[in-house]
C-alpha positions in Angstrom: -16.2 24.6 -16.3 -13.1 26.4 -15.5 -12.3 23.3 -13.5 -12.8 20.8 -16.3 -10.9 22.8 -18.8 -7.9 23.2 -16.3 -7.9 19.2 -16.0 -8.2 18.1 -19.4 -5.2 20.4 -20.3 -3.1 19.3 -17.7 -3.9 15.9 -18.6 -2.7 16.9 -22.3 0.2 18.0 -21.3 1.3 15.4 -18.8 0.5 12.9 -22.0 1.7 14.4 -24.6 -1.1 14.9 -26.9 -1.1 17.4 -29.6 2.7 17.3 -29.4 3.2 14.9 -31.9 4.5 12.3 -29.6 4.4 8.8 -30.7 2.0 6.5 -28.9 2.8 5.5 -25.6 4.5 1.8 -24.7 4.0 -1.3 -26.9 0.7 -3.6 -25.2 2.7 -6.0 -23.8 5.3 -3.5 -22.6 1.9 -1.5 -20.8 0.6 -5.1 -19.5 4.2 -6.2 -17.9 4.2 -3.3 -16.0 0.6 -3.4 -14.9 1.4 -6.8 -14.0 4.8 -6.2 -12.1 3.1 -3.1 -10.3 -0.3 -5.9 -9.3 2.1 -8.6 -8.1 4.6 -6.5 -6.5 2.1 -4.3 -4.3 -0.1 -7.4 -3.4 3.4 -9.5 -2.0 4.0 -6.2 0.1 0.9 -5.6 1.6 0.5 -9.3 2.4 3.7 -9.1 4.4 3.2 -5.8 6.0 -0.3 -7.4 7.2 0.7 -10.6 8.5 4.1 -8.7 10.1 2.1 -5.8 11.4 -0.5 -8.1 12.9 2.0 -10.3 14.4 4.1 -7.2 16.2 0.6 -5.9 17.0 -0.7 -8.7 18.6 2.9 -9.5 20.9 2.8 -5.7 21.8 -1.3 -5.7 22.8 -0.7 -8.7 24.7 2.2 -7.8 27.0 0.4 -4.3 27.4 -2.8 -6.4 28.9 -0.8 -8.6 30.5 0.7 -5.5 32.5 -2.5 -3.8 33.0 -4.2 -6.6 34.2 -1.3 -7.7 36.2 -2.5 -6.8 39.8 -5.5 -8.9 39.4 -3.0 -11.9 38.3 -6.3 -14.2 37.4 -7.1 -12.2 34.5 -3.9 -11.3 33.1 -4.3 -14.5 30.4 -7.8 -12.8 29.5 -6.0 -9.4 29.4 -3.1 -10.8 27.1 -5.7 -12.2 24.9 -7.9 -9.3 24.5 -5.7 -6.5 24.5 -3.5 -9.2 21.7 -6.3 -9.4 19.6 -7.2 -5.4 18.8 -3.1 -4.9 18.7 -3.3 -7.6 15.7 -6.3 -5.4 14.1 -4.5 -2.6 14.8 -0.9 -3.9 13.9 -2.1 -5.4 10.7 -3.7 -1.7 9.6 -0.5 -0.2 10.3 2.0 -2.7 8.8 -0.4 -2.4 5.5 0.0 1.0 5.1 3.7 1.2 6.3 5.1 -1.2 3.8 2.5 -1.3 1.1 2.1 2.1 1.2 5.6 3.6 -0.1 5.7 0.1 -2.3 2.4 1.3 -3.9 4.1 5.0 -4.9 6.9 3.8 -5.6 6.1 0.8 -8.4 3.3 3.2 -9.7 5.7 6.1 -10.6 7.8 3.1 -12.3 4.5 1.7 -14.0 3.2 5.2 -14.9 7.1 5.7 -16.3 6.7 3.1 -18.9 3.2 3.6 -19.8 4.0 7.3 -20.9 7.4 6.3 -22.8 7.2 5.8 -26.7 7.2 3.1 -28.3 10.6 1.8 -29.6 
């Protein structure tokens, strides 16, 4: 109960509420930011996927090309293995390391006009 009571009064006073603030952001300004926050975080996770799985899948490649290098028969099988769970792995990575930050980062900007009065 403690717990509840701590939250809902934090949330009041990170809102506002009972200070006689004026309402938060006009509609449409609340809706341009929810839709510059939506278009800007899918663009960057799209390109930190496709980079990420591209670097991924050139670095897992020449990795199983040199491990399976001594056999020299299967080092087109290792390239193409090894390529494909760097791609898996790369495209996790490049996700997180560019949409990650872009996500924070455009939220504390949407979150900035959703809590500013209206003009």
């Amino acid at each position: 109960m403690k717990k509840y009571i701590a939250t809902a009064l934090i949330a009041a006073a990170a809102t506002g509420a009972g200070a006689g603030v004026a309402q938060a952001g006009t509609q449409e300004q609340n809706n341009a930011a929810m839709q510059d926050f939506s278009s800007t975080v899918g663009v960057a996770t799209t390109a930190g996927a496709l980079t990420g799985t591209a670097v991924g899948f050139a670095i897992g490649c020449v990795v199983g090309g040199v491990v399976t290098a001594p056999t020299i028969v299967f080092v087109p099988l290792g390239c193409l293995t090894a390529g494909v769970t760097g791609a898996g792995i790369g495209g996790v990575v490049g996700t997180l390391v560019v949409g990650g930050p872009t996500a924070v980062i455009k939220g504390v900007e949407m979150v900035q006009v959703i809590i500013t009065p209206a003009a």
